[in-house]
N, C-alpha and C positions, 0 to 999 in steps of 0.2 A: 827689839832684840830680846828682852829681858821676860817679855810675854811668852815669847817661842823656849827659852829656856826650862819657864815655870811649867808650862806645854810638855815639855819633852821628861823630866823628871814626874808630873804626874803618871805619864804614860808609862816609865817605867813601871810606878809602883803599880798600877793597876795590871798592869801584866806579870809583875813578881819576878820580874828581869832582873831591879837592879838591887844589890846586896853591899851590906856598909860596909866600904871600903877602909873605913875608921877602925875597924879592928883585926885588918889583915896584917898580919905579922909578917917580916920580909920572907921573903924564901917560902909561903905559903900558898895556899888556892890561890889563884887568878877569880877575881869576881867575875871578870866577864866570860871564864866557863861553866860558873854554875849556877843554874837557876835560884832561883830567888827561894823557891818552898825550901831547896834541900842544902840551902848557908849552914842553915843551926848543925844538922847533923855533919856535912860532911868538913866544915869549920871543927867541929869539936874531934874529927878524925884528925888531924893536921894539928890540934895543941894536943889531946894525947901522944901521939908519935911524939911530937918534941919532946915531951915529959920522959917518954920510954926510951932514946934513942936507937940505946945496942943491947934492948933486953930480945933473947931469942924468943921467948914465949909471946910477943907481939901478937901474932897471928895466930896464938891457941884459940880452939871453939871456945867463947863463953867470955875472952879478955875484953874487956870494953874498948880496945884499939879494933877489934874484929869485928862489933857487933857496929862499931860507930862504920866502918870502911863498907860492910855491906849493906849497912842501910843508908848510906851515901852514893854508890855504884847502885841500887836498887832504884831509887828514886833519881838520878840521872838521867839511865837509862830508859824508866818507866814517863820520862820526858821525853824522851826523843836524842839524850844529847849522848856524849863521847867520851869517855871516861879517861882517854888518852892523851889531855889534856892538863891532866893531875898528873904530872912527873913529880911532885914532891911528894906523893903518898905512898906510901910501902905497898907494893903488890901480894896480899894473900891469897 
């Protein structure tokens, strides 16, 4: 049994499926919707937002809440996956 575990966690990382779960803060991404490459960036959209909560300029061009949310929707997408998944990210 403990073979097949070791098994199935390598397989993740070689596929870049699974993402540490050790630093999902509650109410944040769901690991098992985002791929493994695009954790760092779209993680770091979801701790900016908490930072920023009810600032309106969130989603101005150039705010690093904006630049992190589309190059997290970028590479998502450029995976194949669903963006729609991310309820807890602000829509800009």
């Amino acid at each position: 049994m403990r073979s097949t575990s070791i098994i199935t966690v390598v397989a993740w990382l070689q596929t870049g499926l699974l993402a540490s779960a050790a630093t999902i803060p509650q109410g944040s991404l769901d690991a098992r919707d985002t791929p493994g490459a695009c954790w760092d960036t779209c993680n770091a959209a979801q701790l900016e937002q908490n930072a920023r909560k009810n600032d309106p300029a969130i989603c101005n061009a150039g705010s690093a809440y904006r630049d992190y949310y589309d190059g997290c929707v970028a590479c998502v997408r450029g995976r194949g996956g669903d963006t729609s998944g991310f309820p807890n990210l602000r829509k800009c």
